[in-house]
ZAKOL-885518 format. One line per field, with one value per atom (N, C-alpha, C): x, z, y. Coordinates in steps of 0.2 Angstrom, whole numbers. Example, Ala and Ser with C-alpha at 12.3 -4.5 7.8 and 13.67 -1.06 7.14 Angstrom:
px	[66,62,66,64,68,64]
pz	[39,39,39,35,36,39]
py	[-28,-22,-16,-11,-5,0]
***
This chain:
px	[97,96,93,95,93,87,81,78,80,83,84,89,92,96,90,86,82,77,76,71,76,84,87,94,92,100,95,89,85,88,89,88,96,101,108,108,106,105,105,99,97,102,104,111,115,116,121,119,113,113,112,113,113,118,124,132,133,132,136,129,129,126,126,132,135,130,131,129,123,117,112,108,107,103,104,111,117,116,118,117,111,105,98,98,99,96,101,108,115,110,107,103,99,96,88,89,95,96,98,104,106,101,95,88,87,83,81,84,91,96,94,95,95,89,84,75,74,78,76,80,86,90,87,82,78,73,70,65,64,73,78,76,77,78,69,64,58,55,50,49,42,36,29,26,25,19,16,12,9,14,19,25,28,29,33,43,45,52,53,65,66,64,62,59,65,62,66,61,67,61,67,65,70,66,70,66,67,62,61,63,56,51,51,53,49,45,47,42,36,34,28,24,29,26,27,32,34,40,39,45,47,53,54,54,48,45,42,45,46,48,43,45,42,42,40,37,30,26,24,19,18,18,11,8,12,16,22,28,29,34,31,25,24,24,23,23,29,35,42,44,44,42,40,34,34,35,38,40,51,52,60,59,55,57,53,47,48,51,54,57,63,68,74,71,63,59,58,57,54,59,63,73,74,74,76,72,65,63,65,68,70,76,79,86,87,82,82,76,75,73,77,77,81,75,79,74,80,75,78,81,85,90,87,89,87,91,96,99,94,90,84,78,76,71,74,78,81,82,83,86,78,74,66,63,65,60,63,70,73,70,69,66,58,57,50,51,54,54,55,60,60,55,51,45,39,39,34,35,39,45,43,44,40,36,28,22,22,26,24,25,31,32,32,30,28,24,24,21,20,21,21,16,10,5,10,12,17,21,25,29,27,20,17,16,14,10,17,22,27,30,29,33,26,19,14,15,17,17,25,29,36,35,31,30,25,22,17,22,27,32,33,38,41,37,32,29,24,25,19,24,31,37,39,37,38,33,28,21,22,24,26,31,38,44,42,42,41,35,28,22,20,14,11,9,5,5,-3,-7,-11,-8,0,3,0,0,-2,-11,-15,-21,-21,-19,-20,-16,-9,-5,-9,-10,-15,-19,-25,-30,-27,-23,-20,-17,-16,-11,-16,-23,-28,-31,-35,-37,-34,-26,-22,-21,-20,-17,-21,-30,-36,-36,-36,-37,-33,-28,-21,-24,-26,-27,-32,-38,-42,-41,-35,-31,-27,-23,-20,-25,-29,-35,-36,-38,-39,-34,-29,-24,-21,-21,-21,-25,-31,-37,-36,-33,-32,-26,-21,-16,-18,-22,-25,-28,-30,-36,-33,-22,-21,-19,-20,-17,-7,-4,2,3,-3,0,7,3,8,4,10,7,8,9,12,2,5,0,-3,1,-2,-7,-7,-9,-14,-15,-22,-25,-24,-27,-30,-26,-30,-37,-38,-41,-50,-54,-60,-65,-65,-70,-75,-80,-88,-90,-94,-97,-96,-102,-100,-94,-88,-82,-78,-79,-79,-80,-86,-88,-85,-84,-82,-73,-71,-64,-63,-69,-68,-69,-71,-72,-65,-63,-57,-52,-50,-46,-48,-54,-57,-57,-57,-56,-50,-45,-36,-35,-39,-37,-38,-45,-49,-47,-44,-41,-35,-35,-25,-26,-34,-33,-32,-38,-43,-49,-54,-60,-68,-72,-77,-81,-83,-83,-76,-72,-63,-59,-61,-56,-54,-59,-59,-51,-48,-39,-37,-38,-33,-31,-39,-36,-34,-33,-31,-23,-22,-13,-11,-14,-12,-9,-13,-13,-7,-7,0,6,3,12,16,24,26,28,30,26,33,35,39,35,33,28,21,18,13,14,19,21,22,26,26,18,14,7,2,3,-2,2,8,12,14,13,14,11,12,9,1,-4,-10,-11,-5,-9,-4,-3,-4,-10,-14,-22,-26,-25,-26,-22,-16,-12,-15,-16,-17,-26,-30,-37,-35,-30,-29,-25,-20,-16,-17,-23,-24,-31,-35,-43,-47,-46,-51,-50,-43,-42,-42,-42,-42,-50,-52,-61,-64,-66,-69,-76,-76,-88,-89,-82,-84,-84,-81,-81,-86,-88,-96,-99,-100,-108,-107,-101,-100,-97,-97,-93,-97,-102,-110,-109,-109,-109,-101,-96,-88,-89,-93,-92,-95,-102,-106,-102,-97,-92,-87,-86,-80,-82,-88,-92,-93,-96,-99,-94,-87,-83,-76,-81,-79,-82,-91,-95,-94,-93,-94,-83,-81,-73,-73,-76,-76,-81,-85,-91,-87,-83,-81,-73,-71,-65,-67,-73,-75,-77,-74,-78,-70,-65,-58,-54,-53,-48,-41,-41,-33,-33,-26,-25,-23,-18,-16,-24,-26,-33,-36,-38,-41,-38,-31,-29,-28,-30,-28,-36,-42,-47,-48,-45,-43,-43,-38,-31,-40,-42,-47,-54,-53,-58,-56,-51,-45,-45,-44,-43,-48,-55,-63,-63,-62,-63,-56,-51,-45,-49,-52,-56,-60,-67,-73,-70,-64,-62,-60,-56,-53,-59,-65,-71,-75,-75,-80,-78,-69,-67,-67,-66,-66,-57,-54,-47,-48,-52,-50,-50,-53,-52,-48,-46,-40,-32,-32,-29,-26,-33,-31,-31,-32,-30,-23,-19,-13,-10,-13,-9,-9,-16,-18,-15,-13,-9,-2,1,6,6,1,-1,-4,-6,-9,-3,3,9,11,15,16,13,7,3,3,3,4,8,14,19,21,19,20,16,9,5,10,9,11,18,22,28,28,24,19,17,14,11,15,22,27,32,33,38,31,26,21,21,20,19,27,32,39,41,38,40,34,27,23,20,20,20,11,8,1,0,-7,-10,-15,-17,-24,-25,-29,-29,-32,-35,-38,-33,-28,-23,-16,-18,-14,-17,-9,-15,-10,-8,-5,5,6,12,12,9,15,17,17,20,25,28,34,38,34,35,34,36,34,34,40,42,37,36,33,26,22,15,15,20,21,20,24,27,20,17,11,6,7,-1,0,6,6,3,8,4,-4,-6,-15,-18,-14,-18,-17,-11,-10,-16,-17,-22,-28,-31,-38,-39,-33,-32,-36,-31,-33,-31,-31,-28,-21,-17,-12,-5,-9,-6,-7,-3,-3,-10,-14,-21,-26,-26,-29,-32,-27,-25,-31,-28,-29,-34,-39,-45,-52,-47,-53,-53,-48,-48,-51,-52,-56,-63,-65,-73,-75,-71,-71,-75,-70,-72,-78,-80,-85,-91,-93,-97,-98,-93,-96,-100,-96,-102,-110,-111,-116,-115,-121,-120,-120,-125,-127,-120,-117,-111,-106,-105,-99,-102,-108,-109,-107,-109,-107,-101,-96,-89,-85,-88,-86,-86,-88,-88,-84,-79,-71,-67,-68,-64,-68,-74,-77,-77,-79,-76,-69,-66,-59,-56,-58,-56,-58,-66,-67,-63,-61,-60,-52,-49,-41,-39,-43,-43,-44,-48,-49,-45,-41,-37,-30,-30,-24,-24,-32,-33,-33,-36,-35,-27,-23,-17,-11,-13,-7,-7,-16,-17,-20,-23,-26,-21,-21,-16,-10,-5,-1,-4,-2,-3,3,0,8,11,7,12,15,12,14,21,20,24,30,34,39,42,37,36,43,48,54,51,56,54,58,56,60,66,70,77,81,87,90,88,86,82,75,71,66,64,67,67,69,74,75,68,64,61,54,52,47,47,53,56,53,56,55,47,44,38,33,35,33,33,40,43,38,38,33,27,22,16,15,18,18,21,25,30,25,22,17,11,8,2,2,8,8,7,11,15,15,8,8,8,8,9,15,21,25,23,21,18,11,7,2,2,8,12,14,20,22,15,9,7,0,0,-7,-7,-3,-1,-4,0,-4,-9,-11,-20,-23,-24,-27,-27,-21,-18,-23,-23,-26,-35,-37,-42,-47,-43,-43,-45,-39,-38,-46,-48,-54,-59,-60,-66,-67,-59,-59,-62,-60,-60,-70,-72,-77,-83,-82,-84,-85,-79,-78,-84]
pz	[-8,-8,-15,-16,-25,-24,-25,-27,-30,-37,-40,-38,-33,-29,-26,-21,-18,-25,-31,-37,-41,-39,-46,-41,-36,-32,-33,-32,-32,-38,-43,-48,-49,-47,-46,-41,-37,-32,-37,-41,-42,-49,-52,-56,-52,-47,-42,-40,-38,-35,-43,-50,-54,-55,-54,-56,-51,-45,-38,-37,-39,-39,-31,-28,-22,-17,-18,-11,-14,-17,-18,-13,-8,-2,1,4,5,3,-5,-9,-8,-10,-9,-4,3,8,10,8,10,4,-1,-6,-2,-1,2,8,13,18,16,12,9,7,1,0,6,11,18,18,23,25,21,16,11,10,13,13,20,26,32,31,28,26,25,20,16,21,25,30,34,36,39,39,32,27,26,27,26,30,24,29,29,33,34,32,29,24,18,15,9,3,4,-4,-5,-14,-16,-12,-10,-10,-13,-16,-17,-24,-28,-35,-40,-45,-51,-57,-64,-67,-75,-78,-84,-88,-94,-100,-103,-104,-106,-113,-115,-125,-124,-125,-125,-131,-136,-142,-141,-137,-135,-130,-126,-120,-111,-114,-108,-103,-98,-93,-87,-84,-79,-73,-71,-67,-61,-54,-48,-42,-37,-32,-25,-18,-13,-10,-7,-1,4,7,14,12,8,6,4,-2,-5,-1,5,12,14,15,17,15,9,6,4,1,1,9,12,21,19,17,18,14,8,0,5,6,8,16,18,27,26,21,21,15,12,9,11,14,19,23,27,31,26,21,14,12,10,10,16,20,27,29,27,26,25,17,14,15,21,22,24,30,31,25,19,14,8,7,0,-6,-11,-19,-25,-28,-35,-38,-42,-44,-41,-32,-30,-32,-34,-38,-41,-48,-50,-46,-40,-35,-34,-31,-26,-31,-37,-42,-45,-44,-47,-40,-36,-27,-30,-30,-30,-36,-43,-48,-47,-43,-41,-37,-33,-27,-32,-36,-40,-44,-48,-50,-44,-39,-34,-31,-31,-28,-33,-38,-45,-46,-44,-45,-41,-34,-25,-28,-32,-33,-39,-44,-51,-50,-54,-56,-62,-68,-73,-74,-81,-79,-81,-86,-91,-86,-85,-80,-74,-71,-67,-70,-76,-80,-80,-82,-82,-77,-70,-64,-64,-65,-63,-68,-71,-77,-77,-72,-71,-66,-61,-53,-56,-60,-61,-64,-69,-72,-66,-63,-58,-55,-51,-49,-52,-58,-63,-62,-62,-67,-57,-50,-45,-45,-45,-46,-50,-56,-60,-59,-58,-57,-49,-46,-37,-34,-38,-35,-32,-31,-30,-37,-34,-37,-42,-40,-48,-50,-51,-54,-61,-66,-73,-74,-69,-71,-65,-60,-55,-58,-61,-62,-68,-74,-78,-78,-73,-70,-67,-62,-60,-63,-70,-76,-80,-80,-85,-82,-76,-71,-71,-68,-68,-75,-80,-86,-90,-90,-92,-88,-81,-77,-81,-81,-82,-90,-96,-101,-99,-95,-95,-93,-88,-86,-91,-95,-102,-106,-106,-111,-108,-98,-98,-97,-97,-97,-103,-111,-115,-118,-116,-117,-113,-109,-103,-105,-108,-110,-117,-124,-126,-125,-121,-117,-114,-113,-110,-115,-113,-120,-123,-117,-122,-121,-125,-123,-120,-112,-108,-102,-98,-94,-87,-88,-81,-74,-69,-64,-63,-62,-62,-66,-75,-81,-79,-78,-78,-70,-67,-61,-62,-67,-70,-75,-76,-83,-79,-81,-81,-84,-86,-89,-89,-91,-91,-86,-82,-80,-81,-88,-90,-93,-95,-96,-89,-86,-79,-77,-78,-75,-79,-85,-91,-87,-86,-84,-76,-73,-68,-67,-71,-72,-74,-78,-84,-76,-73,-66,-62,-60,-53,-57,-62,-64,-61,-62,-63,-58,-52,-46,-40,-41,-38,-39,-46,-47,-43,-41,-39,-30,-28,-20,-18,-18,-22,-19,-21,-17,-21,-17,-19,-26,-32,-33,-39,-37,-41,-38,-33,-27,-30,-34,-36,-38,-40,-41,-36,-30,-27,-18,-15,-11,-14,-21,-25,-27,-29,-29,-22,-17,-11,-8,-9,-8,-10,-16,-21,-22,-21,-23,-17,-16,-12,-6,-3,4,2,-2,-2,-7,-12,-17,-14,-8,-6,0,1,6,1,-2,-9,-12,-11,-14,-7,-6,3,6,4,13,7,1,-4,-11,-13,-21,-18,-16,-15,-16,-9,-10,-16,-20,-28,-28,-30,-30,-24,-20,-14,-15,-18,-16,-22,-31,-36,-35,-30,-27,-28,-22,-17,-21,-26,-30,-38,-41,-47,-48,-45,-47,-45,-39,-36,-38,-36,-38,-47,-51,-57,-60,-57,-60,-55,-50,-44,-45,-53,-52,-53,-57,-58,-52,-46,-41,-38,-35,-33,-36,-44,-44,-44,-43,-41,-32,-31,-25,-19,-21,-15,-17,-24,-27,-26,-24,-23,-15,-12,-6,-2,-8,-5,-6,-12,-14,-8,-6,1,4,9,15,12,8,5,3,3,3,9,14,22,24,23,25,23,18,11,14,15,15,21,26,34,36,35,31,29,23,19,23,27,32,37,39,45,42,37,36,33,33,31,33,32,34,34,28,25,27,33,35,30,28,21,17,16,13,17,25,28,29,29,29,22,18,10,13,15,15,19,26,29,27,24,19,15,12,7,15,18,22,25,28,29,26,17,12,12,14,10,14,21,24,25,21,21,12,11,4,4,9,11,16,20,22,16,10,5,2,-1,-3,0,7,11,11,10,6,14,19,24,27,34,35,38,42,46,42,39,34,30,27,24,28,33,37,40,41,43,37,33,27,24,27,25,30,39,41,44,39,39,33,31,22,27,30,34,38,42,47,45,39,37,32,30,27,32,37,43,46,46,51,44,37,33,33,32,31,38,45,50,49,48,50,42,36,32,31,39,39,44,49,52,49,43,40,34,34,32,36,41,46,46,48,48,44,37,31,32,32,30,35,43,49,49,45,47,37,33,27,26,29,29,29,27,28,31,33,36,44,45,55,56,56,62,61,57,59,65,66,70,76,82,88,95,100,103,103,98,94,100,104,109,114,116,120,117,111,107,105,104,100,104,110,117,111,109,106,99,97,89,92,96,99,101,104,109,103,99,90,88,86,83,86,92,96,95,96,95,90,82,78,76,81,76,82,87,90,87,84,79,73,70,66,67,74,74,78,79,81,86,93,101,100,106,109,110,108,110,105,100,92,87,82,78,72,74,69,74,79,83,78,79,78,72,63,58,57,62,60,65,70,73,69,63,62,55,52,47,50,53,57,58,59,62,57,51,46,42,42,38,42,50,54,50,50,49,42,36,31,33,37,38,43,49,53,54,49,47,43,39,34,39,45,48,53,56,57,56,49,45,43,42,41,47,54,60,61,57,58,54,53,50,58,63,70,74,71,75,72,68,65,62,63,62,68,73,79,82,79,80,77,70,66,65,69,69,76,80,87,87,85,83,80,74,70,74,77,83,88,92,95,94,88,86,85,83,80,87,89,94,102,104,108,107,114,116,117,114,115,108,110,104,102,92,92,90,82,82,77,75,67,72,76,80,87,88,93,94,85,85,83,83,80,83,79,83,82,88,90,83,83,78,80,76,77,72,71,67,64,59,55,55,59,60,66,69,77,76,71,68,64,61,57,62,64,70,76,76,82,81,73,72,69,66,66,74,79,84,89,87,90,85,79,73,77,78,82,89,90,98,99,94,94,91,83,81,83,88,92,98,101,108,105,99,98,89,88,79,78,83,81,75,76,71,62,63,55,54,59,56,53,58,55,51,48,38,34,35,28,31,36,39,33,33,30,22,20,11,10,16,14,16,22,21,16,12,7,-1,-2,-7,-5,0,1,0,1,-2,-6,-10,-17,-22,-20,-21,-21,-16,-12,-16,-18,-21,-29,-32,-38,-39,-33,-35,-33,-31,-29,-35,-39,-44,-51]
py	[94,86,85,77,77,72,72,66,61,62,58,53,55,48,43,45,40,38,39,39,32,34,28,24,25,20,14,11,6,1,8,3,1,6,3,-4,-4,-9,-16,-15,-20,-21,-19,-21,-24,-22,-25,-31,-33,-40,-43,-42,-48,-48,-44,-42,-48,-48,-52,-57,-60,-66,-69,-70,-76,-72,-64,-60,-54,-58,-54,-51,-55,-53,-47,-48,-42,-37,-36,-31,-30,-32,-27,-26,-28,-24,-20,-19,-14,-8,-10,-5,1,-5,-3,2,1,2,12,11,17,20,18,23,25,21,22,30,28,34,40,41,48,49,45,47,51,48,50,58,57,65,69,69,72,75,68,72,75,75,80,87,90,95,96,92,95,97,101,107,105,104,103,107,111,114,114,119,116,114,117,117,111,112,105,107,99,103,98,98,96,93,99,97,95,91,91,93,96,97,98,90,94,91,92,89,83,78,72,72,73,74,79,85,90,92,90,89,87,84,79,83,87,92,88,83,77,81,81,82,78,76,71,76,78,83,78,82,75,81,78,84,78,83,80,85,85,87,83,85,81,73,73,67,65,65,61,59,63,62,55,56,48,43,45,39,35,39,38,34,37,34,27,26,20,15,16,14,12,17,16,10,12,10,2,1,-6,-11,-9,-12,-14,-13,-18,-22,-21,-27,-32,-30,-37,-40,-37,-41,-44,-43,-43,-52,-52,-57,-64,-63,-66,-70,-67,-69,-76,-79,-86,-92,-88,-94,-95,-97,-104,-100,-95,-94,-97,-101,-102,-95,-93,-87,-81,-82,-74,-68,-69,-64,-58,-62,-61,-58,-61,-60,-55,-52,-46,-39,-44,-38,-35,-38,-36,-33,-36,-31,-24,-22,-15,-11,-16,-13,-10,-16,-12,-7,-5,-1,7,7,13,15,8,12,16,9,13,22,23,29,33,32,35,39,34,36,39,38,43,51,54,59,60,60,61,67,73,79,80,73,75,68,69,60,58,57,53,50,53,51,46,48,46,39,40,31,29,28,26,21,25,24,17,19,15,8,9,2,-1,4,-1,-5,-2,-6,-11,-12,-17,-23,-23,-27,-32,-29,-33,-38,-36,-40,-46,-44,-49,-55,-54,-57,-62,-58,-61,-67,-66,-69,-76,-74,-81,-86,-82,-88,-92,-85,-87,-89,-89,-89,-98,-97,-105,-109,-113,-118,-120,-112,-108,-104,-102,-97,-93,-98,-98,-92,-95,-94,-86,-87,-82,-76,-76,-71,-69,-72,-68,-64,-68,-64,-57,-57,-48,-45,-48,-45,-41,-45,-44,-36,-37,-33,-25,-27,-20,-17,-21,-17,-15,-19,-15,-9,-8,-2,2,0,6,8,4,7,12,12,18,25,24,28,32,28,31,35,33,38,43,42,48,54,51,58,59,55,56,62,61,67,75,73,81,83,81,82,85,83,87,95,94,100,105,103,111,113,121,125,124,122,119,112,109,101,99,99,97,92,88,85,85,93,97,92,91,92,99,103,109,112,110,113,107,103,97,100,102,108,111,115,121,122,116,114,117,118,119,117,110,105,103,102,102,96,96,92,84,87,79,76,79,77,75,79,76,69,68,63,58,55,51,50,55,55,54,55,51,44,40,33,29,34,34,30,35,37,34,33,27,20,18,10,8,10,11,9,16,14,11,9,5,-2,-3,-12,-13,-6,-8,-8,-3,-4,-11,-16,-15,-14,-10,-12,-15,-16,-19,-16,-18,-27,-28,-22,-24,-29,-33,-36,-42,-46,-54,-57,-50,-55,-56,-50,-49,-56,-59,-66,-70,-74,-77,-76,-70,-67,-65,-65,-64,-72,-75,-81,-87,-86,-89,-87,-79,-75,-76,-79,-77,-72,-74,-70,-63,-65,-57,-52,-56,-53,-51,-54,-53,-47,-47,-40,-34,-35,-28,-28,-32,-30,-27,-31,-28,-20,-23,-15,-9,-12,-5,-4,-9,-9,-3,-9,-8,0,4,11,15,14,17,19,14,17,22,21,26,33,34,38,43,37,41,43,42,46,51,54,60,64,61,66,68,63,62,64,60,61,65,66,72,76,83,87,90,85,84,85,80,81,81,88,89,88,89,90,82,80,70,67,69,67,69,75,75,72,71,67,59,58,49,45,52,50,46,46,45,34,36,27,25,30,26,25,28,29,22,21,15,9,8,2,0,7,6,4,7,4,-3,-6,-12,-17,-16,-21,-23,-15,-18,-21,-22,-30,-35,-34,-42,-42,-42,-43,-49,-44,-46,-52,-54,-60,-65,-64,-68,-71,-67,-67,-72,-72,-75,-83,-85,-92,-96,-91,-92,-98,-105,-111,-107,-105,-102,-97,-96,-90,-84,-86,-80,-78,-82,-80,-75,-77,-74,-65,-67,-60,-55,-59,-57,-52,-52,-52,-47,-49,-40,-36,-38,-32,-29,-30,-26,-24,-26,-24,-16,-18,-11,-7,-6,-2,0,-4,-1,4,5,11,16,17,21,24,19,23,28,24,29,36,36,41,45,44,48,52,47,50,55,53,59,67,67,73,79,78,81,79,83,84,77,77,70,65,62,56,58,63,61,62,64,64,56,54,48,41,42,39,40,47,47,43,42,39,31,29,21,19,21,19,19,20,18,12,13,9,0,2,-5,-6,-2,-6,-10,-7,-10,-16,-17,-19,-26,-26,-31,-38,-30,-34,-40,-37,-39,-48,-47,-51,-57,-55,-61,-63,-59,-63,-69,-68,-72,-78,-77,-83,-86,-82,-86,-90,-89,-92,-98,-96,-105,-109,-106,-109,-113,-111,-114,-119,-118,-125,-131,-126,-134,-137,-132,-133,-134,-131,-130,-123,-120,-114,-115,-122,-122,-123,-116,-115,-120,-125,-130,-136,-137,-141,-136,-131,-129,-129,-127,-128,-127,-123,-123,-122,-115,-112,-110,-106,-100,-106,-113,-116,-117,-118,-120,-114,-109,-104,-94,-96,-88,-83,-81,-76,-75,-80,-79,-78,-80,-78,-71,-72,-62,-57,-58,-54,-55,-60,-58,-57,-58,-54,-48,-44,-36,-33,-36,-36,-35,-42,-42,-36,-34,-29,-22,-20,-15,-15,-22,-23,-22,-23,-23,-16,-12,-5,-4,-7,-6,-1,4,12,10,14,14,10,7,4,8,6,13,12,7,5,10,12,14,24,27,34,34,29,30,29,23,22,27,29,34,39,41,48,49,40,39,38,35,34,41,46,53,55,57,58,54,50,46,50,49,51,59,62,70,71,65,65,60,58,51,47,49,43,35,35,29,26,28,27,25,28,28,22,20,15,7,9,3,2,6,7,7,7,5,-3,-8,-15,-17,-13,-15,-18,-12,-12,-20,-19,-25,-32,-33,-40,-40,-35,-39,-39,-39,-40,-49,-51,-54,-61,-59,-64,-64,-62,-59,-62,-60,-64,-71,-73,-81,-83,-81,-84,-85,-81,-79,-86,-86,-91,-100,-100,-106,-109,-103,-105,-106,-100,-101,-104,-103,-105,-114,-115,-123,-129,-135,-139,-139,-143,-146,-151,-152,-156,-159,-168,-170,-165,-160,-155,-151,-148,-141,-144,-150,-151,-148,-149,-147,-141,-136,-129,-126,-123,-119,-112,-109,-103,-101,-91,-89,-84,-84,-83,-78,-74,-73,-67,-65,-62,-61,-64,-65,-63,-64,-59,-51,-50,-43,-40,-44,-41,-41,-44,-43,-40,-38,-34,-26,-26,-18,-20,-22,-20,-18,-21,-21,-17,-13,-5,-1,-1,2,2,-2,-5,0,0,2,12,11,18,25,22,26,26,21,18,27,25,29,37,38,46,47,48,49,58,60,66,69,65,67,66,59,58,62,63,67,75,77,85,86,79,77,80,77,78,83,85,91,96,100,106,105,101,97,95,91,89,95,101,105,108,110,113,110,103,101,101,99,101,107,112,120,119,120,120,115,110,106,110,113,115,122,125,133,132,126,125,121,119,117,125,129,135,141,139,143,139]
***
């Protein structure tokens, strides 16, 4: 099996909806659908243990000490997983809306999608910053032509944000790349490295700005309800159901095992920002008119604890941080296509002029109730698994910690439940009266999130066996290197 087909048919794809203009829709999601297939092939052919499969490894620069070095293990199983399997839902979306030159639009989602796919299995940093500053492109470029109506001052702002984080990131693997003995930018040879303390810590800052802007968590979050807000609902899905966990992913693949002693001496202050921008999220959620807003806010309250799980550096948090980075792509994307089908029939975001959608709308109440319950992670939804097995972990670093990171499950139950209730339940009014149910594609794309919701809810033992074997594995490896 070759990687580099799931790593560049994206970007053939995306040649192809600007070549056929009439049928660009088409074309991206006959793409997207093709990556999918030959990803699920793949995880056919893998095998559940510590090892990379499915490596590539040639030479870029070699003068420079660059290689297009790209492999798959558990964790990057999933992730590709959830980079292939939502990305035909985010096409899929788009089918019943009207875009100025979607051509353009479809041809830059699939651009993005190769870069994300990138960062997920990069073994080279180079490579890695690469994949991380292609996926940033696209979406700056969705954000502008397709955004709302602060486009100008909002897109700057996340342009400013992630591209300062990214430059510090460039230094610090600039600097480590110096420091192996054959200037190179293998992951392994940066593994290797045995660096002081306090070079450590300097380079952990370097690595947690970057990636802390891109989750984001508390006090990095200030671009992100503003561009969640504006961006269109297809761009706002590519930032919530996948951009986001870049950052999450480059924690668990990048920072830790790279600077383990900069990690212990900071990890106590990353840990209190996670916790601390699950209360201050979920506060700020609960005083919300604007739905999209409201959920733009979730979404970071959600991350704060799929953070504090990565931090506390134990199986079960990171375990279930591999399979809440799943669960909240899904549970995302679910919810803001939700508040696109509303946004496009009644042309408001704001919940108290809504008011009685499940009498006009059975089907679209039924779809999103499943949803916010996958959200607010009942038993038996696939938000359920991910957040016990992070609260799990938080608990075994600190009671008190895991108490407070427990009032993620409770006020967003509170404030997800009410948004639920104001909007769908009590009377009609005269905006609501005429709400049509949803149809077409839209009952496709709400369909499968909903089978997702309920399927991974019941039976997550499959995805948690993809990446057991690698995070035990990396976890080792941490623990061995900080021993040493």
């Amino acid at each position: 099996m070759n990687l580099l087909f799931v790593l560049f048919f994206p970007l053939l794809g995306s040649i192809a909806c600007l070549l056929n203009k009439n049928y660009a829709k088409q074309t991206a999601l006959i793409s997207s659908l093709i990556t999918l297939a030959y990803a699920l092939v793949m995880l056919s052919h893998f095998e559940a243990d510590a090892s990379r499969q499915f490596m590539v490894d040639l030479p870029w620069i070699p003068q420079l000490g660059i290689h297009f070095k790209a492999g798959l293990d558990g964790i990057s199983m999933i992730m590709v997983l959830l980079t292939t399997g939502l990305v035909p839902l985010i096409i899929l979306s788009g089918f019943n809306r009207d875009f100025k030159n979607p051509s353009a639009l479809f041809a830059l989602v699939l651009f993005m999608q190769s870069g994300l796919l990138l960062v997920f299995t990069a073994l080279d940093a180079f490579l890695f910053y690469v994949g991380w500053e292609a996926a940033l492109i696209p979406i700056y470029f969705i954000l502008a032509f397709w955004g709302g109506g602060n486009l100008i001052r909002v897109n700057m702002k996340f342009f400013i944000y992630t591209f300062a984080g990214s430059l510090f990131m460039l230094l610090g693997i600039i600097y480590l790349h110096l420091q192996t003995p054959e200037n190179t930018y293998d992951i392994d040879a940066f593994y290797a490295l045995h660096l002081d303390a306090a070079t450590q810590g300097w380079l952990f800052w370097c690595f947690f700005l970057a990636f802390a802007i891109k989750m984001p968590i508390f006090p990095f979050h200030t671009w992100q309800p503003e561009t969640y807000t504006e961006a269109p609902t297809m761009g706002t899905m590519l930032l919530a159901g996948i951009m986001l966990k870049m950052g999450i992913y480059g924690v668990i693949r990048w920072l830790i095992p790279i600077v383990p002693l900069g990690f212990v001496e900071w990890k106590e202050l990353a840990i209190i920002l996670s916790i601390t921008g699950i209360v201050y999220a979920s506060i700020i959620a609960f005083t919300q008119k604007d739905m999209k807003r409201l959920v733009a806010y979730s979404s970071i309250a959600h991350v704060g604890l799929i953070a504090a799980g990565i931090f506390v550096w134990n199986a079960e948090g990171l375990q279930g941080a591999m399979i809440q980075m799943l669960n909240h792509g899904i549970n995302a994307i679910g919810l803001f296509f939700v508040m696109d089908i509303i946004i496009n029939r009644l042309h408001t975001r704001a919940i108290p002029a809504m008011g009685g959608i499940a009498k006009v709308a059975p089907k679209l109440a039924f779809a999103f109730f499943i949803i916010v319950l996958g959200a607010v992670a009942l038993p038996l939804t696939n938000g359920f698994i991910g957040e016990f097995l992070l609260l799990n972990g938080v608990y075994q670093y600190g009671i008190w910690y895991a108490a407070i990171a427990g009032l993620t499950t409770i006020f967003g139950a509170v404030y997800l439940l009410r948004m639920y209730k104001n909007m769908m339940q009590g009377t009609l009014n005269e905006l609501t009266s005429s709400f049509k149910d949803i149809s077409g594609s839209e009952i496709a794309v709400l369909g499968i999130v909903c089978t997702l919701i309920i399927v991974i809810g019941v039976y997550p033992q499959p995805i948690l066996h993809i990446s057991e074997a690698a995070v035990n594995g990396l976890i080792s490896q941490v623990n061995n290197k900080l021993a040493f």
